[in-house]
C-alpha positions, 0 to 999 in steps of 0.5 A: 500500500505505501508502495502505491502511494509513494508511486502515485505522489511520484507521478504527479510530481514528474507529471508536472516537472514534465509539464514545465520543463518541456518533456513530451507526454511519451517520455512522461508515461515511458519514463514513469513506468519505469520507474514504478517497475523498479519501485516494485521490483525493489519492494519485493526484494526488500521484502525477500530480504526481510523474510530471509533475515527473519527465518535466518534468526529464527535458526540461529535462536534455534541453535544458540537457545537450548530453552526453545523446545528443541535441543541443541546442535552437538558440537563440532568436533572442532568446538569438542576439540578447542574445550578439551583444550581449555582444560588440561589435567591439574597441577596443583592446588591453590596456585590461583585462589579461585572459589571453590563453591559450597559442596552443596551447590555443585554445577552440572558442568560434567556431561561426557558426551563423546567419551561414553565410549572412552574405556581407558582406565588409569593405573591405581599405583602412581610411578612417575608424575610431572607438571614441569611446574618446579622447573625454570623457563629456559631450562631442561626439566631435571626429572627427565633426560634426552640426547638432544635438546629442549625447554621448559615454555609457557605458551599463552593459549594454557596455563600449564608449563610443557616440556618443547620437543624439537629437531631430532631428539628423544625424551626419556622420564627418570626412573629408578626402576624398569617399567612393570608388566602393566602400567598406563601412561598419559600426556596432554600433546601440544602441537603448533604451526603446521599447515600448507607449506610447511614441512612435516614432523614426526613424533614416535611413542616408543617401547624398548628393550633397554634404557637408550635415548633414540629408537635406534639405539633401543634394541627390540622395541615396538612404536606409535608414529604420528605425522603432523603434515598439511593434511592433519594429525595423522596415528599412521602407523604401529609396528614392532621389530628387532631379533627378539620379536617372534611375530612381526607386526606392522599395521598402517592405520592412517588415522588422519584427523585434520582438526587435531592439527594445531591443537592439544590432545589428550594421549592414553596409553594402556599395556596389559603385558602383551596388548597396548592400547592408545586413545587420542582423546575419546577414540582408541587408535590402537589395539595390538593384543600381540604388540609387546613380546619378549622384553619390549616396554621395559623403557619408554620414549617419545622420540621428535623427528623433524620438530624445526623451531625455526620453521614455525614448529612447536611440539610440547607435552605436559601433565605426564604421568606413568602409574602402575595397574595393580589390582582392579578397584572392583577386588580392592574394594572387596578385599580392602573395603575401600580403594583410592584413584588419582585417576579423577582429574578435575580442572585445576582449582576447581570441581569440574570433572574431566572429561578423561575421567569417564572409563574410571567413573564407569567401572565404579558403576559397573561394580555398584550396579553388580553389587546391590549391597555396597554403598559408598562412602566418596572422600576428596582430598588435596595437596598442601598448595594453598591456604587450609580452608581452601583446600577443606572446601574444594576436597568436599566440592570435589567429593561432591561433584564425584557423587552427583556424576554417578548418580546423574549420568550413571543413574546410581541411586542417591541414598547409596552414596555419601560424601566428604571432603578432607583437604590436605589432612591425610597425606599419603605421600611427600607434598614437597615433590610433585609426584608426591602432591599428584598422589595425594590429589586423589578421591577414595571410595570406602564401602559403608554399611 
C-alpha cells in the first residue's frame, strides 16, 4: 500500500516537472513506468530480504537457545576439540585462589558426551608424575633426560608449563626402576604451526628393550608414529621389530584427523603385558593384543623427528604421568573395603570433572550396579598448595561433584552414596615433590554399611 502511494505522489510530481520543463507526454508515461517497475521490483526484494533475515534468526535462536523446545546442535568436533583444550589435567592446588563453591551447590558442568565410549582406565599405583611446574623457563626439566635438546615454555593459549620437543631428539622420564608388566601412561600433546607449506614432523611413542635415548639405539622395541603434515594429525602407523620379536607386526592405520592439527590432545596409553592400547582423546587408535613380546616396554620414549623451531614448529607435552595397574578397584574394594584413584582429574582449582575421567567413573558403576549391597562412602582430598580452608572446601566440592556424576549420568541411586571432603589432612605421600602432591590429589571410595 505505501508502495502505491509513494508511486502515485511520484507521478504527479514528474507529471508536472514534465509539464514545465518541456518533456513530451511519451517520455512522461515511458519514463514513469519505469520507474514504478523498479519501485516494485525493489519492494519485493526488500521484502525477500526481510523474510530471509527473519527465518535466518529464527535458526540461529534455534541453535544458540537450548530453552526453545528443541535441543541443541552437538558440537563440532572442532568446538569438542578447542574445550578439551581449555582444560588440561591439574597441577596443583591453590596456585590461583579461585572459589571453590559450597559442596552443596555443585554445577552440572560434567556431561561426557563423546567419551561414553572412552574405556581407558588409569593405573591405581602412581610411578612417575610431572607438571614441569618446579622447573625454570629456559631450562631442561631435571626429572627427565634426552640426547638432544629442549625447554621448559609457557605458551599463552594454557596455563600449564610443557616440556618443547624439537629437531631430532628423544625424551626419556627418570626412573629408578624398569617399567612393570602393566602400567598406563598419559600426556596432554601440544602441537603448533603446521599447515600448507610447511614441512612435516614426526613424533614416535616408543617401547624398548633397554634404557637408550633414540629408537635406534633401543634394541627390540615396538612404536606409535604420528605425522603432523598439511593434511592433519595423522596415528599412521604401529609396528614392532628387532631379533627378539617372534611375530612381526606392522599395521598402517592412517588415522588422519585434520582438526587435531594445531591443537592439544589428550594421549592414553594402556599395556596389559602383551596388548597396548592408545586413545587420542575419546577414540582408541590402537589395539595390538600381540604388540609387546619378549622384553619390549621395559623403557619408554617419545622420540621428535623433524620438530624445526625455526620453521614455525612447536611440539610440547605436559601433565605426564606413568602409574602402575595393580589390582582392579572392583577386588580392592572387596578385599580392602575401600580403594583410592588419582585417576579423577578435575580442572585445576576447581570441581569440574574431566572429561578423561569417564572409563574410571564407569567401572565404579559397573561394580555398584553388580553389587546391590555396597554403598559408598566418596572422600576428596588435596595437596598442601594453598591456604587450609581452601583446600577443606574444594576436597568436599570435589567429593561432591564425584557423587552427583554417578548418580546423574550413571543413574546410581542417591541414598547409596555419601560424601566428604578432607583437604590436605591425610597425606599419603611427600607434598614437597610433585609426584608426591599428584598422589595425594586423589578421591577414595570406602564401602559403608
Amino acid at each position: 500500500m505505501k508502495t502505491t502511494m509513494l508511486c502515485a505522489r511520484l507521478s504527479i510530481f514528474i507529471f508536472l516537472f514534465c509539464l514545465g520543463s518541456g518533456i513530451c507526454h511519451a517520455q512522461f508515461l515511458k519514463r514513469l513506468g519505469n520507474r514504478v517497475e523498479n519501485a516494485a521490483e525493489e519492494a519485493v526484494l526488500r521484502k525477500s530480504e526481510q523474510k530471509v533475515n527473519r527465518e535466518t534468526e529464527k535458526v540461529m535462536d534455534t541453535i544458540l537457545d537450548g530453552n526453545k523446545g528443541t535441543k541443541q546442535k552437538k558440537n563440532t568436533k572442532s568446538q569438542k576439540k578447542k574445550n578439551e583444550t581449555d582444560s588440561s589435567v591439574d597441577s596443583g592446588e591453590g596456585l590461583t585462589q579461585k572459589k571453590a563453591g559450597s559442596s552443596t551447590n555443585v554445577t552440572k558442568q560434567n556431561e561426557f558426551g563423546v567419551y561414553s565410549n572412552f574405556t581407558f582406565i588409569p593405573g591405581n599405583k602412581l610411578l612417575f608424575y610431572d607438571d614441569f611446574a618446579a622447573d625454570a623457563k629456559g631450562d631442561f626439566p631435571a626429572n627427565w633426560e634426552t640426547g638432544g635438546s629442549g625447554e621448559v615454555i609457557n605458551t599463552n593459549v594454557s596455563e600449564s608449563k610443557w616440556l618443547s620437543l624439537i629437531r631430532r631428539s628423544g625424551y626419556m622420564p627418570s626412573m629408578e626402576d624398569k617399567l612393570p608388566e602393566n602400567y598406563t601412561i598419559e600426556f596432554d600433546l601440544s602441537n603448533n604451526g603446521y599447515g600448507s607449506g610447511k614441512p612435516i614432523s614426526k613424533i614416535h611413542f616408543a617401547f624398548l628393550t633397554k634404557k637408550a635415548y633414540s629408537m635406534g639405539a633401543g634394541g627390540t622395541l615396538a612404536e606409535i608414529e604420528i605425522l603432523l603434515s598439511p593434511n592433519g594429525f595423522n596415528v599412521r602407523s604401529v609396528s614392532n621389530f628387532g631379533g627378539e620379536v617372534d611375530v612381526k607386526i606392522g599395521n598402517e592405520i592412517d588415522r588422519e584427523i585434520p582438526e587435531y592439527l594445531n591443537s592439544t590432545v589428550h594421549i592414553s596409553i594402556a599395556v596389559n603385558k602383551k596388548r597396548l592400547r592408545m586413545w587420542v582423546n575419546e577414540e582408541k587408535m590402537v589395539d595390538s593384543p600381540n604388540l609387546i613380546q619378549a622384553n619390549i616396554g621395559k623403557y619408554f620414549i617419545i622420540q621428535a623427528m623433524d620438530v624445526l623451531p625455526e620453521k614455525g614448529h612447536f611440539v610440547g607435552i605436559s601433565n605426564f604421568k606413568i602409574a602402575e595397574s595393580t589390582e582392579d578397584l572392583r577386588s580392592l574394594l572387596l578385599k580392602n573395603g575401600k580403594f583410592s584413584t588419582t585417576g579423577i582429574y578435575f580442572d585445576t582449582a576447581a570441581s569440574t570433572v574431566k572429561k578423561e575421567s569417564y572409563g574410571i567413573l564407569l567401572d565404579i558403576a559397573n561394580m555398584l550396579r553388580d553389587n546391590n549391597d555396597i554403598n559408598l562412602q566418596i572422600i576428596g582430598h588435596t595437596d598442601n598448595q594453598g591456604d587450609d580452608n581452601y583446600n577443606q572446601t574444594l576436597s568436599e566440592s570435589r567429593a561432591a561433584s564425584v557423587k552427583q556424576i554417578l548418580i546423574e549420568e550413571f543413574e546410581i541411586d542417591k541414598d547409596r552414596l555419601q560424601f566428604m571432603g578432607k583437604g590436605e589432612t591425610e597425606a599419603v605421600a611427600d607434598n614437597t615433590t610433585e609426584k608426591g602432591r599428584a598422589n595425594n590429589r586423589r578421591v577414595e571410595f570406602i564401602k559403608i554399611n
